[in-house]
C-alpha positions in Angstrom: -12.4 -18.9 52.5 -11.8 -21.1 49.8 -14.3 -19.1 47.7 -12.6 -15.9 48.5 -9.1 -17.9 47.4 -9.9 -18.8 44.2 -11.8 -15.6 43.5 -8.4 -14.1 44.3 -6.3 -16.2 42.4 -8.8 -15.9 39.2 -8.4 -11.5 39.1 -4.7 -12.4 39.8 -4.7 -14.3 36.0 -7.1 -11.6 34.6 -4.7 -8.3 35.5 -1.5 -10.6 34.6 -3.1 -10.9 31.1 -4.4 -7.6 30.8 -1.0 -6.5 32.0 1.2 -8.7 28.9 -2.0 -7.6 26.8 -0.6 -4.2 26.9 2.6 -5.5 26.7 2.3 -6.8 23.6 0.5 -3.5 22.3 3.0 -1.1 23.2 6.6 -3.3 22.8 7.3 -3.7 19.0 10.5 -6.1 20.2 7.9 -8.3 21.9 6.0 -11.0 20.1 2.5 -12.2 21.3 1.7 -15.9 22.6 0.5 -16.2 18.8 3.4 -14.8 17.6 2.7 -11.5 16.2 4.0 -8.0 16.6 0.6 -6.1 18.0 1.5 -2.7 16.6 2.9 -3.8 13.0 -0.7 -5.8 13.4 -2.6 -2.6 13.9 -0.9 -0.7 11.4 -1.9 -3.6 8.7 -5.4 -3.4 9.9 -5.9 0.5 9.0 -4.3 -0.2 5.2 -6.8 -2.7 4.8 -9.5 -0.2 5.6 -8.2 2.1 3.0 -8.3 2.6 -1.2 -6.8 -0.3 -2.7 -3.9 0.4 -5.1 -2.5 -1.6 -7.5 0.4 -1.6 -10.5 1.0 -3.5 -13.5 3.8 -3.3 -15.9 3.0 -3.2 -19.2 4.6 -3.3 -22.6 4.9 0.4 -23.2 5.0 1.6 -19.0 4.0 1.2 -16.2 -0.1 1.8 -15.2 -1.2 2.7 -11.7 -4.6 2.6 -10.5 -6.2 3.0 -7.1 -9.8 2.2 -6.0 -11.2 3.7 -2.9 -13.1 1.7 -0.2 -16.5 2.3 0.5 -15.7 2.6 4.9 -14.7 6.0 3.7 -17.7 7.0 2.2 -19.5 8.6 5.4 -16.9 10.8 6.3 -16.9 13.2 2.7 -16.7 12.6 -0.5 -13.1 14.2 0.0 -12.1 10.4 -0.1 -13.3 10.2 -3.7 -11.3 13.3 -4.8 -8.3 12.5 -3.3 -5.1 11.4 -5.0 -3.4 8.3 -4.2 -1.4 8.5 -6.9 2.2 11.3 -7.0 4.7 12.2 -8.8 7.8 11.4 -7.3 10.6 12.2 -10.2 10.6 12.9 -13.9 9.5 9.3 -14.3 9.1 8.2 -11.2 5.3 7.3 -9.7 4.0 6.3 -6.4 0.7 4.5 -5.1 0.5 5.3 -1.9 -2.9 3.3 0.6 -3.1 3.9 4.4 -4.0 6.8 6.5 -3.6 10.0 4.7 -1.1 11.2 7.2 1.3 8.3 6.7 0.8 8.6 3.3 2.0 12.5 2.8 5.1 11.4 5.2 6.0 8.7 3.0 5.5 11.3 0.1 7.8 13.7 1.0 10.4 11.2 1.9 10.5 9.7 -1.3 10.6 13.6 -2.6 13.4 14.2 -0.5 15.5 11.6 -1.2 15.2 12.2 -5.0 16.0 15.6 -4.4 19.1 14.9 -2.8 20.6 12.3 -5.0 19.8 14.4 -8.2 22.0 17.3 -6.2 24.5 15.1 -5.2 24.7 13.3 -8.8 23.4 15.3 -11.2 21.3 12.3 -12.3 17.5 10.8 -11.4 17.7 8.0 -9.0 16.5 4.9 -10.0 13.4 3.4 -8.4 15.5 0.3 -6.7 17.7 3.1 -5.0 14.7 4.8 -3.3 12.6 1.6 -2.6 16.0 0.4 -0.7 16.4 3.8 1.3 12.6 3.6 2.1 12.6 0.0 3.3 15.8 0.9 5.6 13.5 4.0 7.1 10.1 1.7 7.2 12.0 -0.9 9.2 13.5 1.3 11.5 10.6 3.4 12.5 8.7 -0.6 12.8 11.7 -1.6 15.3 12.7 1.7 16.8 10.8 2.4 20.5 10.2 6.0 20.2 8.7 5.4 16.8 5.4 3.7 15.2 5.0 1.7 12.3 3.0 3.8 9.6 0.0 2.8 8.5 0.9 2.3 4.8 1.4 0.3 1.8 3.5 1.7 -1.4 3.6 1.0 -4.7 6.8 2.1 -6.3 7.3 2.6 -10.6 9.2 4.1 -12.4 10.6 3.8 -16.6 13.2 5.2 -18.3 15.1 3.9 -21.8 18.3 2.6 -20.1 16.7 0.4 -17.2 13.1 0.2 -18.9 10.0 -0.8 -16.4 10.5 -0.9 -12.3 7.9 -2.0 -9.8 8.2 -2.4 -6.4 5.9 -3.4 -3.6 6.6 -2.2 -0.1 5.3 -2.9 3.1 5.3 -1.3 6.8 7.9 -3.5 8.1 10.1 -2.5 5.2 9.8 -5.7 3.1 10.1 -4.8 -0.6 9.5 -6.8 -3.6 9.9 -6.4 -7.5 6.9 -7.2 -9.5 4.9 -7.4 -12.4 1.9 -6.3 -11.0 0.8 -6.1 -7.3 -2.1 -5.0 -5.1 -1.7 -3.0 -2.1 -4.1 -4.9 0.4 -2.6 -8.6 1.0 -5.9 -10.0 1.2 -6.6 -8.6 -2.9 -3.6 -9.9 -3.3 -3.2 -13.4 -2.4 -6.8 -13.7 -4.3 -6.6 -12.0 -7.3 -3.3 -11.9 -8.2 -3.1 -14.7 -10.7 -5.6 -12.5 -12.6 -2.9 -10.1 -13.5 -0.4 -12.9 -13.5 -2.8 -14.9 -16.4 -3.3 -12.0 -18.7 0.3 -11.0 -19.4 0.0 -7.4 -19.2 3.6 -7.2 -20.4 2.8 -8.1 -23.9 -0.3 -5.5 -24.1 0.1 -1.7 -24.7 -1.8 0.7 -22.5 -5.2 0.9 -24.3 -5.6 -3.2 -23.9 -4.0 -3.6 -20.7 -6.7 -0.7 -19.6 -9.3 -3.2 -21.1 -8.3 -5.9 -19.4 -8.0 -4.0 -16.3 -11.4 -3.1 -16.6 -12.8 -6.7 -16.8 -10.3 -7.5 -13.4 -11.9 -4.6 -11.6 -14.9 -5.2 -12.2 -14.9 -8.7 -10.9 -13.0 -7.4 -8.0 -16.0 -4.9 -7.4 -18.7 -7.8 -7.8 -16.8 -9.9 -5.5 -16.2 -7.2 -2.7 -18.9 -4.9 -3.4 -19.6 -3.7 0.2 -16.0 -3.0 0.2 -15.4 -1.5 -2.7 -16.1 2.5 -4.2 -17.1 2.0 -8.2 -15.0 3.8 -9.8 -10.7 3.8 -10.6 -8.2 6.5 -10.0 -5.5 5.4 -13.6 -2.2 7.1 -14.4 0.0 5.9 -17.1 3.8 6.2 -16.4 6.4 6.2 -19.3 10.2 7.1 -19.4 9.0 10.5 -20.7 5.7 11.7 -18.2 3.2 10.3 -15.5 -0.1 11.0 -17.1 -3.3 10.8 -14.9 -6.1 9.5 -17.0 -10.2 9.8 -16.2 -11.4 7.7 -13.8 -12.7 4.1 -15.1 -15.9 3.5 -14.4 -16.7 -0.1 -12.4 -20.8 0.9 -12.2 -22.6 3.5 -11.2 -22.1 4.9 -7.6 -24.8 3.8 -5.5 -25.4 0.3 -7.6 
C-alpha cells in the first residue's frame, strides 16, 4: 500500500513537470525555473547552427563577410552557394544567419520598408531607421502568442557621404546595437571579438582590412575547425555600390 502510494505520488511529480515542461516551450510570457524564455532559447540554438556572419567598419566602408558552418555540409552543397549577404538599398547591405526561411522573411521586410519610406520621402532611409522598425517587428513576433521568434541574426550596414559608416547588430528578441564590427553567433562573439576590436579596422582601407581579416579567419577556422566551412562569402559596401568580392580562401575544403 505504501509502495503503490509513493509510486503514485512519484508519476504525480513526473506529469506535473512534463506538464510546466511544455509550458515553458509553448508560452513566450512564461520564464523557466532557470529563468529563460524556452522558444527565444530554441530559436538562438538554430542561428548557432548556421553560417557565421560578421561586419567590420572600415576606413573607406563597410565589409561584410559570412562563413558557412560545416553541419550544413550533408544536406548539398546548395549551402556553399548560397548568399547570406543582400542588397537592401542603394547603399544599404544586410548579413543575414539563421534558417533560410527566416532569413528571406527578414529580407523582404527590410526591402519593404525601404521601399516605402523612399515613396513616402523621396529619399533612402538611413540604416538606424530600418534597424529601429526591424527591432519593433522582431520583438513583437518574440512576445506576440500567435507568433514565433525567427530563427535569425542580422547584420545591418550601410554608408553614404552625409552620415558616413552604419553598423548595427540585431537579434531575435529585437535588441540592436551599433558597432564597429560584430559577429553573428554570440559564442564567436564574446571570444573573438577583441580581435577585431585590437586591429582598428577603422584606420585600414579595404585591401588591408581584407588582410587582416584573413589572418582573423583563419584562426577562427583553426580554433573551430569541425565547425567551420573553409572558405568566406566578402562584399564591400561604400556610399556609392555593394560589391561582392571572390570568396577568401581559409584552406582547402576537405583539410
Amino acid at each position: 500500500m505504501i509502495f503503490t502510494f509513493t509510486r503514485l505520488i512519484v508519476i504525480g511529480a513526473l506529469a506535473k513537470l512534463a506538464i510546466s515542461s511544455n509550458e515553458y516551450e509553448e508560452d513566450k510570457s512564461i520564464f523557466s525555473p532557470e529563468g529563460r524564455c524556452v522558444p527565444l532559447d530554441y530559436a538562438s540554438r538554430a542561428v548557432e547552427k548556421s553560417s557565421v556572419c560578421l561586419g567590420i567598419q572600415c576606413k573607406n566602408g563597410i565589409i561584410l563577410a559570412s562563413v558557412p558552418k560545416i553541419t550544413e555540409k550533408p544536406v548539398t552543397r546548395w549551402a556553399y552557394e548560397r548568399d547570406y549577404i543582400h542588397r537592401v538599398d542603394n547603399n544599404i547591405g544586410v548579413a543575414l544567419a539563421g534558417i533560410n526561411s527566416d532569413c528571406n522573411f527578414i529580407l523582404t521586410f527590410l526591402r519593404r520598408k525601404a521601399n516605402e519610406y523612399r515613396s513616402q520621402f523621396g529619399a533612402q532611409c538611413s540604416a538606424k531607421k530600418l534597424a529601429d522598425s526591424l527591432s519593433s517587428f522582431l520583438f513583437d513576433l518574440s512576445r506576440e502568442s500567435d507568433s514565433r521568434p525567427l530563427a535569425v541574426s542580422i547584420i545591418l550596414a550601410a554608408n553614404d557621404d552625409e552620415t558616413g559608416s552604419e553598423l548595427y547588430y540585431l537579434d531575435n528578441t529585437g535588441s540592436f546595437l551599433p558597432c564597429l564590427g560584430c559577429f553573428s553567433d554570440p559564442k564567436l562573439s564574446k571570444k573573438w571579438k577583441m580581435k577585431l576590436v585590437s586591429k582598428h579596422f577603422n584606420t585600414l582601407d579595404f585591401d588591408e582590412a581584407i588582410d587582416n581579416l584573413k589572418e582573423i579567419l583563419a584562426e577562427i577556422f583553426l580554433a573551430e575547425r569541425e565547425d567551420l566551412y573553409g572558405h568566406a562569402q566578402v562584399s564591400y559596401l561604400t556610399s556609392h555600390l555593394i560589391q561582392r568580392k571572390s570568396n577568401i580562401v581559409l584552406f582547402p575544403t576537405g583539410n
